[in-house]
Each structure stands twice: as C-alpha cells, then as structure tokens.
C-alpha positions as CSV (number, residue, x, y, z in Angstrom):
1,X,0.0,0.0,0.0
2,X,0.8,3.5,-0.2
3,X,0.3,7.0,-2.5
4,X,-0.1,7.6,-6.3
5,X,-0.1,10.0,-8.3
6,X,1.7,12.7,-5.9
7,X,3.1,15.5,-7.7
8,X,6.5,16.9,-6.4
9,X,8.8,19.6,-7.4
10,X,12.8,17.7,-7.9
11,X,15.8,18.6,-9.3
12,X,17.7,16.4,-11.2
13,X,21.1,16.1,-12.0
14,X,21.9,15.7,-15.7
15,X,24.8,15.9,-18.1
16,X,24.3,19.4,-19.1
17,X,23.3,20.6,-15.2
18,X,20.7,20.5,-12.2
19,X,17.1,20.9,-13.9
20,X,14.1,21.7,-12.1
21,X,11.1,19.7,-12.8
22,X,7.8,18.3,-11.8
23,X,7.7,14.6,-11.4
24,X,4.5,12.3,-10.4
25,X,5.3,9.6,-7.8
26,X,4.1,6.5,-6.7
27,X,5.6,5.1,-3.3
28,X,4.5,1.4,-1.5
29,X,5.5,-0.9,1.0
30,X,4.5,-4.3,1.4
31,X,3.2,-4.9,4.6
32,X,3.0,-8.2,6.5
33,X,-0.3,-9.7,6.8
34,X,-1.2,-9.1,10.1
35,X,-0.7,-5.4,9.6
36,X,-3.8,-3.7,8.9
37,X,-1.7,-0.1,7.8
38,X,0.6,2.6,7.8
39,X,1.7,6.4,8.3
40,X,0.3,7.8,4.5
41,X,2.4,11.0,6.5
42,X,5.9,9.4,6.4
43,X,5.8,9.1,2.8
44,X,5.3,12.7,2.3
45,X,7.8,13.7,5.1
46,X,10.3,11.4,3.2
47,X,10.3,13.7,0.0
48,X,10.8,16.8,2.2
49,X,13.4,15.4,4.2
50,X,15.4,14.9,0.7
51,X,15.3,18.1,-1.3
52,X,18.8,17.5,-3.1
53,X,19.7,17.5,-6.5
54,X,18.2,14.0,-7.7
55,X,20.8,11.5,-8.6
56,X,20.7,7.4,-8.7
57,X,22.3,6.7,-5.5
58,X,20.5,9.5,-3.3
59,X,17.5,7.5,-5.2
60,X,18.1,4.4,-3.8
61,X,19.0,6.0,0.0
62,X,15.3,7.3,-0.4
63,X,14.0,4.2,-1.5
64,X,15.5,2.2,1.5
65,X,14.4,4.9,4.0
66,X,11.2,4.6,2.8
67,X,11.1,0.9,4.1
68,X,13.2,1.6,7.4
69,X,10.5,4.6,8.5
70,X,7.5,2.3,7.7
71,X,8.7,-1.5,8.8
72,X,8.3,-2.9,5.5
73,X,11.1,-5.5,4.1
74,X,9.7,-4.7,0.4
75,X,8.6,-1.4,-1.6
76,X,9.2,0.7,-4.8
77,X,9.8,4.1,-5.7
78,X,8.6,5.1,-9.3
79,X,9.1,8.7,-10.2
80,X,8.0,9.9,-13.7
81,X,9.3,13.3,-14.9
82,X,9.5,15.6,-18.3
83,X,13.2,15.6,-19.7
84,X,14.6,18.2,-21.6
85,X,17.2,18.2,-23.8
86,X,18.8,20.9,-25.6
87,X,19.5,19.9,-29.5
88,X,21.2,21.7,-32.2
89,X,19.2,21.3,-35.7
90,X,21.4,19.4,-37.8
91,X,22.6,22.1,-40.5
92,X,21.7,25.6,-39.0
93,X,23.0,24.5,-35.7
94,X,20.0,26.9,-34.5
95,X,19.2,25.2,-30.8
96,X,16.3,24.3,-29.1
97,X,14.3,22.4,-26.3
98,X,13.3,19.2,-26.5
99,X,11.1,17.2,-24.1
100,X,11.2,13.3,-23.3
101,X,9.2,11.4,-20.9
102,X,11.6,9.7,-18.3
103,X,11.0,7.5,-15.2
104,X,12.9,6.0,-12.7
105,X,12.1,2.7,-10.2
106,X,13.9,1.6,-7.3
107,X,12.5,-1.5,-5.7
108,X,13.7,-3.8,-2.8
109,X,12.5,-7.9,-3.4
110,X,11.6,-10.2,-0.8
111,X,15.3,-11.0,-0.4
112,X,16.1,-7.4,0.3
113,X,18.0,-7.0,-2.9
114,X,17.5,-3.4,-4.3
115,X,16.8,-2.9,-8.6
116,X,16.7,0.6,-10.0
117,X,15.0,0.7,-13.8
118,X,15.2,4.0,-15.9
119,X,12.2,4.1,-18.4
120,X,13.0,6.9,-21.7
121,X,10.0,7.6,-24.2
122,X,11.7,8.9,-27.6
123,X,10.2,10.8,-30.0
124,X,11.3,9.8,-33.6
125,X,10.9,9.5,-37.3
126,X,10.2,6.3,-39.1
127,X,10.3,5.3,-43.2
128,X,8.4,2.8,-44.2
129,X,10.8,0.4,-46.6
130,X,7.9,-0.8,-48.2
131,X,6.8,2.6,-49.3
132,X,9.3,3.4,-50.6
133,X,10.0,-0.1,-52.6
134,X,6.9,0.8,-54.4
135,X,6.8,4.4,-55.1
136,X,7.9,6.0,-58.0
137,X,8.1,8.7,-55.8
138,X,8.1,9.8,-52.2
139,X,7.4,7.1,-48.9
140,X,5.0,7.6,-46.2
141,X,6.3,8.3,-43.0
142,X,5.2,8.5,-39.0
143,X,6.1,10.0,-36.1
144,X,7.1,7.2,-33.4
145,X,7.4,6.2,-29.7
146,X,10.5,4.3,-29.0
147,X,10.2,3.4,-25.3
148,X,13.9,1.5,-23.4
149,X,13.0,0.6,-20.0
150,X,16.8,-0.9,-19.0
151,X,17.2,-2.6,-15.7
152,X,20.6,-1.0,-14.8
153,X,23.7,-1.6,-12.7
154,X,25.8,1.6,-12.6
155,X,25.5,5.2,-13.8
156,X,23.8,4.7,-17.3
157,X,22.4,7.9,-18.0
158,X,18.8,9.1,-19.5
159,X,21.1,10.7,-22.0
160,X,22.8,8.1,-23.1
161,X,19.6,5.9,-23.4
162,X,18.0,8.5,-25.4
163,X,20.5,8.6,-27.9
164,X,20.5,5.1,-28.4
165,X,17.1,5.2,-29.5
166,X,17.6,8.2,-32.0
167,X,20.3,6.3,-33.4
168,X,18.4,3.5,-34.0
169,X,15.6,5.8,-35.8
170,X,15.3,6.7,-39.2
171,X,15.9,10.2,-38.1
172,X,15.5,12.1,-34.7
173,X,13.0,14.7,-34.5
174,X,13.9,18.4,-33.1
175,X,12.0,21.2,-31.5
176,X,13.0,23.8,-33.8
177,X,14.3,23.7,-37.9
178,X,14.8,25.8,-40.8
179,X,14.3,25.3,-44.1
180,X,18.1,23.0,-44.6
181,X,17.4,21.4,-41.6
182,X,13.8,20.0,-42.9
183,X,15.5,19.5,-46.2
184,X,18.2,17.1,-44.2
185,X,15.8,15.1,-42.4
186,X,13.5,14.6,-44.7
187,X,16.0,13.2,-47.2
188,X,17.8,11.4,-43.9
189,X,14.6,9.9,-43.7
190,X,14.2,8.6,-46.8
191,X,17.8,7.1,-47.5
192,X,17.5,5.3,-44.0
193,X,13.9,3.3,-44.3
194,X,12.9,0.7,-41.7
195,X,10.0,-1.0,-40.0
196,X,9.0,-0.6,-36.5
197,X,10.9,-4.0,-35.6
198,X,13.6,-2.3,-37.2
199,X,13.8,0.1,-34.6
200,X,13.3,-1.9,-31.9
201,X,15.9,-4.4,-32.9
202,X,18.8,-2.0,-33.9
203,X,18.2,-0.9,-29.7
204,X,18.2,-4.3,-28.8
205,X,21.5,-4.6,-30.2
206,X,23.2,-1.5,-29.0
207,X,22.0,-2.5,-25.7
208,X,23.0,-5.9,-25.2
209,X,26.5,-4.1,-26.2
210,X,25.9,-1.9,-22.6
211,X,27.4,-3.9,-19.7
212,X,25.6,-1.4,-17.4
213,X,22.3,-2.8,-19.0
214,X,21.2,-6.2,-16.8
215,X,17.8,-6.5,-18.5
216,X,15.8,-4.4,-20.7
217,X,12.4,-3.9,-22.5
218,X,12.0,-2.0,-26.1
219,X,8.7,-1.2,-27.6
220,X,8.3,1.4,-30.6
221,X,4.8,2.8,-31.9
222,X,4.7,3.9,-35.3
223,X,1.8,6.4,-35.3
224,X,0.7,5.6,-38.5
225,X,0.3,8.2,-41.1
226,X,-1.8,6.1,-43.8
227,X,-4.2,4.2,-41.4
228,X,-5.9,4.9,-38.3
229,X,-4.1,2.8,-36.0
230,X,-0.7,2.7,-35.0
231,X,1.9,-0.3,-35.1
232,X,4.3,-1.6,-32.6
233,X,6.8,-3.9,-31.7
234,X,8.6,-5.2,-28.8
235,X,11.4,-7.6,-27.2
236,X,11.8,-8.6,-23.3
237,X,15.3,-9.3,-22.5
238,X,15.2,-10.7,-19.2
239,X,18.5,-10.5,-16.9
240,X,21.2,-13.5,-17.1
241,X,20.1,-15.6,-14.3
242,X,16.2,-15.3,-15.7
243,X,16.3,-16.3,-19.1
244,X,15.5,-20.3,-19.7
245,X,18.1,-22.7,-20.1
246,X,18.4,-24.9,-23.2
C-alpha cells in the first residue's frame, strides 16, 4: 500500500546541469499480513526530508528509508518526470528544447535486494521500406514512440539511453528547424527506411553491447500516417540468471 499519483517539485542532475522539474510519484511498501496499515504521513515527510539534487544513489538511499521509516522489508519508488534536452538542428546549428518522458524505479524484493530501472519515451521518425520499394516517388512516414526501460547496474544515464534510441531511428526529430534542416531530415529519412521492428531491434542490439544494462524492455509505436491505427513492436530481454536454459 501506499500514495499515487503525488506530484512533487525535484531537481535532477543531468549531463548538461541540475534541472528543475515536476515529477509524479508512486511510493508502497509491502506490509505483512497481520498489519492492517501505515503512516500515509511518512511518505510525504520522506520527500521533504530529501530536497537534493536528484541522482541514482540518493534515489536508492530514499527508496530504502522509505522501508526503514514504515517496517516494510519490500517497496518501490517510481518517479516519472519531463526531460529536456537541448539539441542543435542538424545544419543551422540553430538550438532548441526538447522534451522526453523519463522515469525511474527503485525496488527492494523479498530478499532485500534493491533494482533501479530507468524508463526513456523517444520521439522519432520512421520510413516505411515498403513505401518506398513501391513508389515512383516519395514514402509515407510516421512520427514514433520508441520506449527503453533498461534494468541497470551503474550510472547509465537518460542521455545516453536516449541517444541510443535516436540512433536506432530513421531520423531524430527536433523542437525547432529551418528550411536545410527540414530538407536534411527529410532526405535522412528517406535514405535510411525501416520498419517498426527495425527500430526496436537496432536498440536491442546496442543495448545488449551496454554492460551497465542487466535486463531491458523496447517497444516502438509507429503512429501511422496512412491508417488509423498505430503499429508496434517489442522484445523482453530478461536478466542473465532469468532467461531459460536450453
């Protein structure tokens, strides 16, 4: 049991700075049976007891407070937050705010061993290969969701998740362009096609490359441009000791 849906004023600590945001939280413990409830205060006294800058281990300290100030042995953190990122357009260089949709977990099991997950949602452009295949001119394209939540051991950033997806894209999108820059991605578009299991196999394979990455789950949406439904695609990667023998 505990709160959802708690909106909280954090800073967090990126590559480029501290940046001030809003994040929405969800904290619970898991309480023995014959326990009929808890202080819903202590959860809230926890966040203003740790007004820091926002990085993974202070994270994890809060996450294990959490259980020591309500006598649980389990419980998870989940704190979901706008990221901003500021990106130069790719020929004007002209610089601009983009936002991503980020999320952090920290959980403690049954056997008191602690997990932290970091969830990105990446905005990105897709090409469909068939389109183009067939076309004497022009291929339809889609704006897409390519969501990495990475199970991670050690100091992976959002940042670096993030790029892994717009890499894997068949071009990243921007808040702001000019007229060379739409000409650039368009045409960047176009001479790099590929299907939504495209995308989310080209982040499978730069992730299993991370050795920070224990286990991982990537799903892409293709908001699709020529029907009224979107297509998606995903892969579960489960950690080492998880995945079935053969």
């Amino acid at each position: 049991m505990g709160i959802k849906g708690l909106r909280h004023p954090v800073t967090i600590s990126t590559e480029e700075g501290l940046q001030p945001t809003i994040a929405t939280l969800t904290m619970a413990v898991g309480l023995p049976a014959a326990t009929k409830g808890t202080h819903m205060s202590r959860f809230m006294e926890l966040l203003e007891d740790n007004t820091e800058p926002m990085i993974v281990p202070l994270f994890r300290a809060m996450t294990l407070q959490m259980l020591e100030r309500l006598n649980a042995l389990t419980g998870t953190v989940t704190m979901a937050f706008p990221y901003f990122v500021r990106k130069a357009a790719p020929i004007s260089g002209v610089k601009s705010l983009l936002d991503y949709d980020v999320r952090w977990c920290g959980s403690v099991a049954d056997d008191g061993t602690y997990s932290f997950r970091k969830r990105v949602t990446v905005p990105a452009t897709s090409l469909c290969p068939c389109s183009k295949k067939i076309s004497e001119y022009g291929a339809h394209n889609q704006r897409s969701h390519i969501i990495i939540e990475a199970e991670i051991d050690g100091d992976l950033t959002a940042g670096e998740l993030i790029a892994i997806a717009e890499q894997s894209a068949s071009c990243e999108v921007y808040g702001l362009l000019k007229r060379p820059d739409e000409k650039y991605v368009t045409e960047r578009a176009y001479d790099n096609p590929k299907f939504v299991e495209d995308l989310v196999r080209d982040v499978v394979i730069a992730l299993s490359k991370e050795r920070r990455v224990v286990a991982f789950t990537v799903e892409a949406e293709n908001f699709e441009s020529i029907h009224n439904h979107s297509a998606f695609a995903r892969i579960v990667q489960p950690a080492i000791g998880d995945r079935p023998q053969h």
